[in-house]
matplotlib code that plots the C-alpha trace (Angstrom):
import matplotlib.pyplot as plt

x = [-29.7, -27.6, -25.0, -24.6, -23.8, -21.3, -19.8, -19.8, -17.6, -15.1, -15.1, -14.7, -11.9, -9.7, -10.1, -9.7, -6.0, -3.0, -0.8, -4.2, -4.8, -0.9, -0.9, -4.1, -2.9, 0.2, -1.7, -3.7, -0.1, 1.2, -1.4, -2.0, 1.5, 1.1, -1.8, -0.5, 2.6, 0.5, -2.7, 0.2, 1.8, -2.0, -2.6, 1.0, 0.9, -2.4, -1.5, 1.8, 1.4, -3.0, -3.8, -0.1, 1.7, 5.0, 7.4, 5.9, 5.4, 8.3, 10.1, 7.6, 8.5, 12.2, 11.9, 9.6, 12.2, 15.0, 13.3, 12.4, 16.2, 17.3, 14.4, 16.1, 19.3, 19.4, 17.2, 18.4, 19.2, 16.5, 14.1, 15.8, 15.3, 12.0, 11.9, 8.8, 8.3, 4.9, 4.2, 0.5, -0.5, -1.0, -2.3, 0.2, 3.4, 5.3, 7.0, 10.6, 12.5, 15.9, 18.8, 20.3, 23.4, 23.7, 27.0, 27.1, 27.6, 24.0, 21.7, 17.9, 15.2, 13.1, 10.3, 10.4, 7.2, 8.0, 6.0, 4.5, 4.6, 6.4, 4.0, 0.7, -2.2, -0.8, 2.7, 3.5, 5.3, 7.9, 8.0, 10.6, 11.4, 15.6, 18.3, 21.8, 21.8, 18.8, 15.1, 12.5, 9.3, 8.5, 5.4, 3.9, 1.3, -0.8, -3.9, -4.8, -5.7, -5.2, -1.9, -0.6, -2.1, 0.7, 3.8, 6.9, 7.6, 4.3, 4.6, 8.1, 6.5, 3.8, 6.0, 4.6, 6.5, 7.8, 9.3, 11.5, 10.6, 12.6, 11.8, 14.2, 13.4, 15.2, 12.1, 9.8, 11.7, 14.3, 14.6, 16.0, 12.7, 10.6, 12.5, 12.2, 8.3, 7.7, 10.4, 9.1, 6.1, 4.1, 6.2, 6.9, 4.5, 1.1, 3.2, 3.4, 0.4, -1.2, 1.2, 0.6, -3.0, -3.0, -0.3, -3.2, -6.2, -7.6, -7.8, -8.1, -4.9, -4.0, -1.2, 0.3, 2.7, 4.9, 5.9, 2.7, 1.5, -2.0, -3.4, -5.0, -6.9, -9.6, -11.1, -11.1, -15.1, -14.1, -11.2, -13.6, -16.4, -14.1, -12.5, -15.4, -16.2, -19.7, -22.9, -21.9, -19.3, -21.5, -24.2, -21.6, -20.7, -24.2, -24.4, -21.3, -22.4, -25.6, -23.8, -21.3, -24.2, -25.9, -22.8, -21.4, -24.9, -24.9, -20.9, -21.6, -24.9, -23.8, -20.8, -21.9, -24.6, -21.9, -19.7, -22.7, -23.2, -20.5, -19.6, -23.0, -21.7, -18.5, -19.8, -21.1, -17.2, -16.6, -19.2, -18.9, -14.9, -15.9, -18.0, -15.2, -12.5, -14.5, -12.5, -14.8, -14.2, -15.7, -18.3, -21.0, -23.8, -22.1, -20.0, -22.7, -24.7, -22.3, -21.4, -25.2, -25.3, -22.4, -23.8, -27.4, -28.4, -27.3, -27.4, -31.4, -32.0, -29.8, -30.7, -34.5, -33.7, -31.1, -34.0, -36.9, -35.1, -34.7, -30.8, -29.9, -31.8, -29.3, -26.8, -29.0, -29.3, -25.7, -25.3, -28.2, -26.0, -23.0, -24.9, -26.3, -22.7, -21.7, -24.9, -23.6, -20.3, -21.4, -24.0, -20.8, -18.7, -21.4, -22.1, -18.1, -19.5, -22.3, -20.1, -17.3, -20.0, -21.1, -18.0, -14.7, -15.9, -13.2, -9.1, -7.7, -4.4, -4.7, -6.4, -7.2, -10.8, -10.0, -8.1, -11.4, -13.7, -11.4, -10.6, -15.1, -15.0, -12.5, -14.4, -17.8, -16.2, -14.8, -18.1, -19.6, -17.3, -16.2, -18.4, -20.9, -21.4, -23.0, -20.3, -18.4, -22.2, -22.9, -19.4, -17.0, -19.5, -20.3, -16.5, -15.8, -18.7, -17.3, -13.9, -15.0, -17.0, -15.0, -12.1, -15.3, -15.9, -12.6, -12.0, -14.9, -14.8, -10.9, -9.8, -6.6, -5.8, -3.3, -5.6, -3.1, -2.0, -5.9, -6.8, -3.8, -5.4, -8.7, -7.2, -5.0, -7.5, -9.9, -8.0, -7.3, -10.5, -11.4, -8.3, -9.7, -13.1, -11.6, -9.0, -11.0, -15.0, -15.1, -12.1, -13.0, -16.2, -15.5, -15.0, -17.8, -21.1, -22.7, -26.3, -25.6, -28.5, -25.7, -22.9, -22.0, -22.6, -23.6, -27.4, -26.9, -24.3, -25.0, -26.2, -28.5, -31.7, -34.0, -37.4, -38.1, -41.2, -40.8, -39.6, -37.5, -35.0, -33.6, -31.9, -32.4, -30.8, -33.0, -34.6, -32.5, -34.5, -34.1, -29.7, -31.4, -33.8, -31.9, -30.5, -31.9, -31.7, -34.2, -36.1, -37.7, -39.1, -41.4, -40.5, -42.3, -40.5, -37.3, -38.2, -36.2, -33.1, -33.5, -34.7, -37.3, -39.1, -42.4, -42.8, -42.0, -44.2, -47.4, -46.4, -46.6, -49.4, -51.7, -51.0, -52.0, -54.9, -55.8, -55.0, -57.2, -60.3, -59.6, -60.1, -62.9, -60.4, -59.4, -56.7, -53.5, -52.4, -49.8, -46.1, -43.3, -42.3, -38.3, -36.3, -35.3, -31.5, -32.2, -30.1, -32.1, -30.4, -30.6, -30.5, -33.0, -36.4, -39.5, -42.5, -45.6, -45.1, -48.3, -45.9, -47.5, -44.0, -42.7, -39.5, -37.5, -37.5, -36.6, -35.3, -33.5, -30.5, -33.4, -32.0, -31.9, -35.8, -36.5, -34.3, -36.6, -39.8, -39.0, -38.1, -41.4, -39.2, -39.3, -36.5, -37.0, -37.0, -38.3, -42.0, -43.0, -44.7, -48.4, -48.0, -50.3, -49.2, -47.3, -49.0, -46.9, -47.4, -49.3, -46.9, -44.3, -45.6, -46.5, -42.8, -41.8, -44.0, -43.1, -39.3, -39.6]
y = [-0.4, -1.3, 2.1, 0.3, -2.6, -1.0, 1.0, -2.7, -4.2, -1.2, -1.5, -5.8, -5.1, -2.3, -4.6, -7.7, -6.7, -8.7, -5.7, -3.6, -5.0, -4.0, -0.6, 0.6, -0.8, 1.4, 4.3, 3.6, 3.5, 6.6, 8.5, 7.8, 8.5, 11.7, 12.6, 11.9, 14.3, 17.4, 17.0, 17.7, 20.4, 22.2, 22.0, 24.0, 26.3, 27.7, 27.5, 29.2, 31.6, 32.1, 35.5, 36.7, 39.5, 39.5, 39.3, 41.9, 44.0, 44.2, 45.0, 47.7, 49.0, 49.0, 50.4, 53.1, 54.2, 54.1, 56.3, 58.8, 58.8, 59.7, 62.4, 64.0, 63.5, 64.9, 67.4, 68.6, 72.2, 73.0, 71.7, 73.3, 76.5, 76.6, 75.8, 76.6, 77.3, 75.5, 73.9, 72.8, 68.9, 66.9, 62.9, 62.4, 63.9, 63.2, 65.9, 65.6, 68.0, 69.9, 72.2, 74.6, 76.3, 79.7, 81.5, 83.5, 79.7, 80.2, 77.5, 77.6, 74.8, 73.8, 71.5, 69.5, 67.8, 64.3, 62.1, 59.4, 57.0, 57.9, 55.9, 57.4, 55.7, 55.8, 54.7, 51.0, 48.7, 46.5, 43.4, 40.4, 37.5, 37.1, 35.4, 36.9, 37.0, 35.0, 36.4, 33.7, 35.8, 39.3, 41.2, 44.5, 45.9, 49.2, 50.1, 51.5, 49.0, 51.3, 52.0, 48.4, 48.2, 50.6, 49.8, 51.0, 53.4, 55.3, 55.0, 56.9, 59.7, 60.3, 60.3, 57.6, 56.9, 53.2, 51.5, 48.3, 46.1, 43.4, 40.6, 37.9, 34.6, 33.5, 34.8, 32.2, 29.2, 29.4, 25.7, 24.0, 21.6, 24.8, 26.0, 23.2, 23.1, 27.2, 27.0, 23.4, 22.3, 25.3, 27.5, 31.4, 32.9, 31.7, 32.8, 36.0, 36.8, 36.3, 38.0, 41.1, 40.7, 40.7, 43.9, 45.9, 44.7, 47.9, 49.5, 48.3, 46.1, 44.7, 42.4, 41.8, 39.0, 40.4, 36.9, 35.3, 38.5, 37.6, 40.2, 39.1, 42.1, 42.7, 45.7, 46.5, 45.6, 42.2, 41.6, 43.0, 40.5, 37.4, 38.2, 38.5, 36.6, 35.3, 34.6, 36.9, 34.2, 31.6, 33.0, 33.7, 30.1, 28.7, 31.0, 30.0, 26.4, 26.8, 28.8, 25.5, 23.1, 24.4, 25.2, 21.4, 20.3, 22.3, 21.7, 18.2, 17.7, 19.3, 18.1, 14.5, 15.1, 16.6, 13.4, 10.8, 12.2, 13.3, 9.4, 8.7, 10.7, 9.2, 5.9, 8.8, 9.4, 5.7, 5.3, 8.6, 7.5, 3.8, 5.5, 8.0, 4.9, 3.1, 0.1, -2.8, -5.2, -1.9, -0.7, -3.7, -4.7, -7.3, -5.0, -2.4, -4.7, -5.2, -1.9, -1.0, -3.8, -2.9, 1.0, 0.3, 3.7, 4.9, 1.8, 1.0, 4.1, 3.8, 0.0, 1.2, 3.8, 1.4, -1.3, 1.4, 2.9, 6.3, 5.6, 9.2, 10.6, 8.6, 11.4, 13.6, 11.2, 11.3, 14.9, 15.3, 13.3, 15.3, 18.9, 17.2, 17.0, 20.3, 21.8, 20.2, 21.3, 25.1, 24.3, 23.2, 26.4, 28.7, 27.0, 28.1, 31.8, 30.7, 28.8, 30.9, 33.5, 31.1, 28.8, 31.0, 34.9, 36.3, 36.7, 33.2, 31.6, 31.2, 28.1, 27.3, 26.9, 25.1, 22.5, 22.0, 21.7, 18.8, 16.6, 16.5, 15.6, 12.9, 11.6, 11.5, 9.5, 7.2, 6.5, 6.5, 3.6, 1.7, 2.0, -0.8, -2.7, -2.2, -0.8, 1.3, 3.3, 4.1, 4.7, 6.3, 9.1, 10.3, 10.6, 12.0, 15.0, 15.3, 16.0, 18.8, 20.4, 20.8, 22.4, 24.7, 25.8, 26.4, 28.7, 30.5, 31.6, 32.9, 35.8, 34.2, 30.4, 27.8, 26.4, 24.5, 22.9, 21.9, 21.0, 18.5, 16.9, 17.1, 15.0, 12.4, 11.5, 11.2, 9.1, 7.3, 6.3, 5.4, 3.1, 1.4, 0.8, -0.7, -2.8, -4.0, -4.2, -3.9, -6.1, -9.0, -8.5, -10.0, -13.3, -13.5, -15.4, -14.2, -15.8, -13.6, -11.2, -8.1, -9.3, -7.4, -8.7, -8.0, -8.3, -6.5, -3.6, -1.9, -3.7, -0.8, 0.1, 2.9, 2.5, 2.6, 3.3, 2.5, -0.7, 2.0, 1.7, -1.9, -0.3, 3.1, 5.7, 6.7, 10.3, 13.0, 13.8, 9.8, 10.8, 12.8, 9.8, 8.2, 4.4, 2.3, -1.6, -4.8, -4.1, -0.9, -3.4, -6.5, -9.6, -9.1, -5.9, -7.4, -10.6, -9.3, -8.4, -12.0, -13.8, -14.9, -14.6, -16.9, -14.2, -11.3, -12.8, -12.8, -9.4, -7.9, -10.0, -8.5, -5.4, -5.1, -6.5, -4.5, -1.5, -3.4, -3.4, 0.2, 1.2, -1.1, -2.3, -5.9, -7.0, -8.0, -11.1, -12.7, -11.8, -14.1, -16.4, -16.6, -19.9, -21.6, -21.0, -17.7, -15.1, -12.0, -8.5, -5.2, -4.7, -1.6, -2.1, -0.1, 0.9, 3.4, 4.3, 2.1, -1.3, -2.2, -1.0, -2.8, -4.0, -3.1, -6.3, -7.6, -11.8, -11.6, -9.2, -5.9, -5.4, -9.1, -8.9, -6.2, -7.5, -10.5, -8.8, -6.2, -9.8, -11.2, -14.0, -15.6, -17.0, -20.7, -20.1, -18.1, -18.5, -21.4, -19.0, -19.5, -21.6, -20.5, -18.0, -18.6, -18.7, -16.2, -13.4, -10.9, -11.2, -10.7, -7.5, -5.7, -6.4, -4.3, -1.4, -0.8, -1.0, 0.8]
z = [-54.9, -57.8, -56.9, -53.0, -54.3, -56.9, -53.6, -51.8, -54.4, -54.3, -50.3, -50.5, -53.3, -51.4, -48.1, -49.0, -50.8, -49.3, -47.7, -47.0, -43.6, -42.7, -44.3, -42.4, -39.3, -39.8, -40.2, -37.3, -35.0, -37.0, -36.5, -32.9, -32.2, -34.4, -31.8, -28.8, -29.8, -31.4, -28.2, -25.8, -27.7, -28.5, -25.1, -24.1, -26.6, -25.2, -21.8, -22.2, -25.2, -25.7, -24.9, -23.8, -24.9, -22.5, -25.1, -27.8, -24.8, -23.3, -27.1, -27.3, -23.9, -24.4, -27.8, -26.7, -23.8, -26.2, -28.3, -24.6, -24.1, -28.0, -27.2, -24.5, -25.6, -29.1, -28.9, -25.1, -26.1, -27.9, -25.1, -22.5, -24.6, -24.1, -20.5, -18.6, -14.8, -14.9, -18.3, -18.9, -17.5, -20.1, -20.1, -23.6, -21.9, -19.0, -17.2, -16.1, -14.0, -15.4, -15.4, -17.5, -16.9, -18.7, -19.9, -16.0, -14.5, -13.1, -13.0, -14.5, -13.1, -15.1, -16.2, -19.4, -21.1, -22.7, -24.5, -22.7, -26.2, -29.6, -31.1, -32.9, -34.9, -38.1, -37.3, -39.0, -36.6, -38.3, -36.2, -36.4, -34.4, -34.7, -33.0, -33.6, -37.6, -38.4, -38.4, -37.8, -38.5, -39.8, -39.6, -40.4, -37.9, -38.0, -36.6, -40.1, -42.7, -45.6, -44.4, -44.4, -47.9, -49.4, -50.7, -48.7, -51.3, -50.7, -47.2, -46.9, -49.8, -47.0, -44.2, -42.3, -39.5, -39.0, -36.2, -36.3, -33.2, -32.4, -30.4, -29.0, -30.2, -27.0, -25.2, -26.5, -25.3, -21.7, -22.2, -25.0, -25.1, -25.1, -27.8, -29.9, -29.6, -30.2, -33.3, -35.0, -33.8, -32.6, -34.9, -34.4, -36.2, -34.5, -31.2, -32.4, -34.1, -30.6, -28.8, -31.4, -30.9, -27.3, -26.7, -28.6, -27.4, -26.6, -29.6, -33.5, -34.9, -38.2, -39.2, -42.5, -43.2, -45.8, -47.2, -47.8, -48.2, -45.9, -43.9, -40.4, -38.0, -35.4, -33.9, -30.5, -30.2, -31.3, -29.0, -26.3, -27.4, -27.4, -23.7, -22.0, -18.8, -16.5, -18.7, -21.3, -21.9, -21.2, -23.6, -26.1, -27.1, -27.0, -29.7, -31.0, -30.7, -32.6, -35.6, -35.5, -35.0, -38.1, -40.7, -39.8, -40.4, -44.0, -45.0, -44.4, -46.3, -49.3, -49.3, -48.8, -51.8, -54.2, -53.0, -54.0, -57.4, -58.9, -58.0, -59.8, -62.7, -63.5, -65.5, -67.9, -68.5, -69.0, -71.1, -73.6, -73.3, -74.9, -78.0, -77.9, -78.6, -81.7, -81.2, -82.4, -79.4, -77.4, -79.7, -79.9, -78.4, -76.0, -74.6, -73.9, -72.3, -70.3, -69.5, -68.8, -66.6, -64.4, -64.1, -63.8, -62.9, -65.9, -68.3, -67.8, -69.5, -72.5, -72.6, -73.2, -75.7, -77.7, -77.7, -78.8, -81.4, -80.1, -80.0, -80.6, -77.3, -75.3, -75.9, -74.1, -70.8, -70.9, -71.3, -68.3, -66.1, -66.7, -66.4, -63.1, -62.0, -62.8, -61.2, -57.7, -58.5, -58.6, -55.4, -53.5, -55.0, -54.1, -50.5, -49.3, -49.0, -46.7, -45.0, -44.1, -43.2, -40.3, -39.2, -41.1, -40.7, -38.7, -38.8, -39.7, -41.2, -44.9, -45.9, -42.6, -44.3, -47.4, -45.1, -42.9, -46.1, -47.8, -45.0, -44.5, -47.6, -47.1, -44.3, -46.4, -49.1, -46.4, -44.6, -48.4, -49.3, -46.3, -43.3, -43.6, -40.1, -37.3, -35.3, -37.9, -38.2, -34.8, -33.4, -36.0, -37.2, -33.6, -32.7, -36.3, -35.3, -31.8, -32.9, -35.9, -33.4, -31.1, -33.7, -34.5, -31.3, -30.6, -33.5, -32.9, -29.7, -29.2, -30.6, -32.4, -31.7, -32.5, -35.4, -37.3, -34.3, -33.7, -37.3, -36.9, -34.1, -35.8, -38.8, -37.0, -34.4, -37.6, -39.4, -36.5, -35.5, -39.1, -39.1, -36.0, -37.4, -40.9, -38.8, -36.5, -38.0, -41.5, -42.6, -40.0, -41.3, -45.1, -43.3, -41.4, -42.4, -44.7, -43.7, -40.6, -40.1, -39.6, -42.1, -44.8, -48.2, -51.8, -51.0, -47.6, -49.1, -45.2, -42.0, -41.5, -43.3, -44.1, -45.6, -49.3, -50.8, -54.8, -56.5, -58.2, -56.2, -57.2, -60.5, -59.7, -57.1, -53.9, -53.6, -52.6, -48.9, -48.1, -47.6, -44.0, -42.9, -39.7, -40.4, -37.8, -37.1, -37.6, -34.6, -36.6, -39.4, -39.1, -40.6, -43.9, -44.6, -44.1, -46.1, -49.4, -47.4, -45.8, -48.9, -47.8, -51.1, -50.5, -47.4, -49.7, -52.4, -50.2, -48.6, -52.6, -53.2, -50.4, -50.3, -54.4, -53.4, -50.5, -53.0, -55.4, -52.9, -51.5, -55.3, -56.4, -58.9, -59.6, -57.9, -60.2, -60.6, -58.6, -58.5, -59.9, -57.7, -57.7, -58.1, -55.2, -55.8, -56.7, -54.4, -53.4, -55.0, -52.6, -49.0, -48.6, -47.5, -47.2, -44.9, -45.4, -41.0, -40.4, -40.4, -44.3, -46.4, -49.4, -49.7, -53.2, -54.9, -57.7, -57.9, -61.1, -63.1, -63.9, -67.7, -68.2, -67.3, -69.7, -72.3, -72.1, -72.1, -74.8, -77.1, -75.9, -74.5, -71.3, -68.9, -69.4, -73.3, -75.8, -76.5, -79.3, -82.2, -81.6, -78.0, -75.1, -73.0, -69.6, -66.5, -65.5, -68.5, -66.7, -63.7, -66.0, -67.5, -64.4, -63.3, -66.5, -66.0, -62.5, -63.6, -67.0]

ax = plt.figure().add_subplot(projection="3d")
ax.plot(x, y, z, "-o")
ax.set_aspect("equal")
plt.show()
C-alpha cells in the first residue's frame, strides 16, 4: 500500500510541474504527425516492394546474358572446334545453331551447347545498389552459409566464383517522391533484402551485410511455408497468433515484475548510500526514522530490528533486497532466449528484438507510474496490446518485412495514446475532488481495486500472483469492503469487529476485543481492499502512520501520552496489541 502511494506521489509530482502539461501535449502532436507520415509509408512499401524481386531480377537476367555473350564470344573457336551434328539435350544448356568456315571457304553447321545460367550453388553474389559513382547498399548472397562466413581471401584461394550484381538505384523510385521514400524513409536496404529474398525463393539463400557484418537467410521450406495460400494460410497465423498471444503474455509479465522490484529495491541504494556517507546530520536516529517512514517496505523491518537490538541483522535485509533484485535481473536475462524462440526465431534486422523488449518495458513503467483513473485503465492498455500484436503478427507471418518501418508505428502510436490519456485523464484528474468515489488521491493511489486478504499489505508489498488478478470497479465490492477506501471507519470498525468474532465462534475461541476506533479527523491510508469470494473480505486498514504505531507500542506508550508509571491500563490496550501482532 505504502509502495502505491510512493508511485502516487511521483505521478502527482511529474504532472502537476508547470511546463509538463505543454511538453506532453507536444509529444502527443509530434508523434501523431510522426504516425500519420511512417502508417502511409509502411503501407506503400508493402504494397510496392513486399514480396517483389523485379529489380534484382532483371540485374540477374542482364548479367547472366552478358556473361552467355562473353561465352560465345571469347571462347568461339574453341567451341566451334568441337562442333557436334547432334549434341546430347540437356535441361542446364541451351543449344544454339552455328557456322564454321574452314581454310577451303567451306562452311560447317553446327550445333553449340550453352549454359542456360553461369551461376552454380556455391557461387557468392556481390550485390550493390549504386547510382553513377555512389553505392547505396552492398550485400553478399550465397546459397551456402559456410561460404559467406569466409574471408575474401579464402574465397579467391578456393576458387569460388563471385559475381558483381549491380542494381540501379533508379529502379526503386521513377518519381522523384518515390525516390525520396525508398532512399530516406523506407531506406534501400529493407528494399533489397526482400527483393533478394524473393528472386531465390525456390531454393535456400543467405545474405550477409558486409558493413554491419549481420547475416540474414531462409531456406526454401521456409519461404515455401510463409507464401502459402487457402486454410493452410489461414491455419498458419492462428498458430502464429497463439505463439504471439502467449510470448506478449510472458515478455510482459516478467518484464512488468522485474519493473516493480527492482523499483522496490532502489530505497536499499539510498539507504546503504546514507550509512555509506557518515555525515552526522544523516547518521541519527531522526533521520532514519525518517527514511524508514518514507520506504515503508523496507524501513518496518530495519525499524523492528534497530528497536530489538539485533541492529547488525539489518545488513542482511538489505543485502536480501538487493540479491532479490539481481535474481529478477537474471530471470529477465534468461527469459530473452525463450522469447526470441517464440516471437524473434527467424531472419530479422539486428536489434529489431532488443528494440521491441525496451519500448514494453517503457510502457510497463508508464502504466506503473502514471495510469491511475478510470479511463487511462481500461482504454490505453487495450490499444497498447492491439498495436504490439499486431507488429507481432506481422513479423511473424512474412517471410521478410519492413519491421523498422512497423516498430516506428508501433512506438509513435504508443506514445501517442499514452500522451492522450496523461493530457486528457490523468492531469485533469489532480484537480478534481478528491471525495469523488473515482478520483485519484493519496488514499485512493488507483480508481480500481483488487481484493486483499492480509492487513499486511498497509506497510507491506502485495503477493506476487495478486500482479495477474483483473482490476475491476465498486460494483465488484459491497459497501463494507470498500469502507477503508471510503473512510468510513465506524463501517470498517464493525466489519473487523464481526468477522473476528464470527472466527472466534467458528473456533470455540473467545472473540478479541474491539478494534481501535480512529479519530474523527483522522484520514484513511491505502486504497486496496479485500474479499474471501463469498462477499465477507477485509479491507487493509490501518488509521494511523504503521511505524509511528509500533514505535509506540514497542515504548509501552500510547498516542494521547505516554502511560503514567503505575496508572490503569487503557481501554484500548488489548486493541492496541493485536494491531501490533498483525503488523509486526
Amino acid at each position: 500500500m505504502e509502495f502505491e502511494k510512493t508511485l502516487y506521489r511521483v505521478h502527482e509530482k511529474v504532472l502537476s510541474g508547470e511546463s509538463t502539461a505543454k511538453g506532453i501535449s507536444i509529444c502527443f502532436y509530434a508523434c501523431l504527425i510522426l504516425s500519420s507520415i511512417y502508417l502511409p509509408v509502411f503501407i506503400y512499401a508493402n504494397l510496392r516492394y513486399k514480396d517483389s524481386s523485379d529489380c534484382v531480377l532483371t540485374s540477374l537476367v542482364a548479367y547472366n546474358e552478358k556473361k552467355k555473350q562473353e561465352f560465345l564470344g571469347k571462347g568461339i573457336e574453341a567451341i566451334l572446334a568441337n562442333l557436334k551434328d547432334s549434341p546430347q539435350k540437356n535441361e542446364n544448356f541451351s543449344l544454339i545453331a552455328t557456322e564454321k568456315v574452314d581454310a577451303n571457304n567451306e562452311t560447317k553447321v553446327g550445333v553449340v551447347q550453352v549454359p542456360v545460367t553461369f551461376f552454380h550453388t556455391d557461387d557468392v553474389f556481390n550485390i550493390e545498389i549504386s547510382s553513377e559513382d555512389k553505392v547505396y547498399a552492398r550485400f553478399e548472397a550465397s546459397t551456402m552459409l559456410p561460404i559467406l562466413v569466409l574471408s575474401n581471401e579464402l574465397r579467391r584461394e578456393h576458387n569460388f566464383t563471385e559475381h558483381n550484381i549491380t542494381v540501379p538505384a533508379e529502379c526503386y523510385g521513377s518519381s522523384f517522391l518515390s525516390w525520396m521514400l525508398a532512399r530516406h524513409l523506407i531506406g534501400f536496404e529493407s528494399i533489397a533484402i526482400n527483393e533478394i529474398a524473393a528472386a531465390f525463393n525456390e531454393t535456400d539463400i543467405f545474405i550477409k551485410d558486409p558493413v554491419k557484418n549481420d547475416y540474414l537467410g531462409w531456406t526454401s521450406g521456409e519461404q515455401e511455408y510463409y507464401r502459402i495460400s487457402g486454410l493452410r494460410r489461414i491455419l498458419m497465423k492462428i498458430v502464429a497468433f497463439i505463439k504471439v498471444v502467449f510470448g506478449l503474455f510472458l515478455v510482459s509479465n516478467i518484464t512488468a515484475l522485474y519493473t516493480k522490484v527492482s523499483i522496490i529495491g532502489a530505497p536499499v541504494l539510498i539507504i546503504m548510500l546514507f550509512r555509506c556517507m557518515n555525515r552526522p546530520e544523516l547518521d541519527n536516529d531522526g533521520a532514519r526514522l525518517h527514511l524508514y517512514r518514507t520506504f515503508p517496505w523496507v524501513g518496518q523491518y530495519l525499524y523492528a530490528l534497530s528497536f530489538s537490538g539485533a541492529r547488525g541483522f539489518d545488513s542482511w535485509v538489505l543485502l536480501g533486497f538487493l540479491l532479490t533484485v539481481l535474481l529478477f535481473y537474471c530471470i529477465y536475462l534468461t527469459s530473452l532466449f525463450l522469447w526470441n524462440s517464440l516471437l524473434f526465431y527467424k531472419s530479422a534486422p539486428r536489434g529489431l528484438d532488443e528494440s521491441f523488449y525496451g519500448f514494453v518495458a517503457i510502457l510497463e513503467f508508464a502504466a506503473l507510474v502514471f495510469i491511475r483513473t478510470r479511463s487511462s485503465l481500461k482504454f490505453f492498455p487495450g490499444f497498447a496490446v492491439l498495436l504490439l500484436v499486431s507488429f507481432l503478427m506481422y513479423f511473424n507471418t512474412s517471410v521478410y518485412g519492413f519491421y523498422s518501418l512497423a516498430l516506428y508505428n508501433v512506438i509513435f502510436l504508443s506514445l501517442a495514446g499514452l500522451a492522450y490519456v496523461l493530457l486528457y485523464f490523468e492531469i485533469p484528474a489532480l484537480s478534481w475532488n478528491e471525495s469523488h468515489h473515482y478520483t485519484p488521491s493519496i488514499n485512493k493511489p488507483r480508481t480500481l481495486f483488487f481484493p486483499a486478504f492480509s492487513l499486511n499489505w498497509v506497510t507491506d508489498l502485495p503477493q506476487l500472483w495478486s500482479m495477474f488478478v483483473p482490476l475491476v470497479g465498486r460494483s465488484g465490492f459491497t459497501p463494507a469492503q470498500l469502507s477503508y477506501v471510503d473512510g468510513n471507519m465506524e463501517l470498517l470498525n464493525n466489519m473487523l469487529l464481526n468477522g473476528n468474532q464470527d472466527a472466534g465462534q467458528q473456533g470455540n475461541q473467545p472473540a478479541p476485543p474491539p478494534a481501535v476506533q480512529a479519530p474523527a479527523n483522522q484520514a484513511p491510508r491505502g486504497r486496496r481492499q479485500g474479499g474471501n469470494g463469498l462477499n465477507e473480505g477485509i479491507l487493509q486498514n490501518v488509521d494511523a502512520n504503521p511505524l509511528e504505531e509500533l514505535e509506540l507500542g514497542l515504548r509501552g506508550e500510547e498516542r494521547g501520552g505516554a502511560r503514567p508509571p503505575g496508572g490503569a491500563p487503557n481501554a484500548n490496550d488489548a486493541a492496541n496489541q493485536q494491531y501490533l501482532r498483525l503488523q509486526h
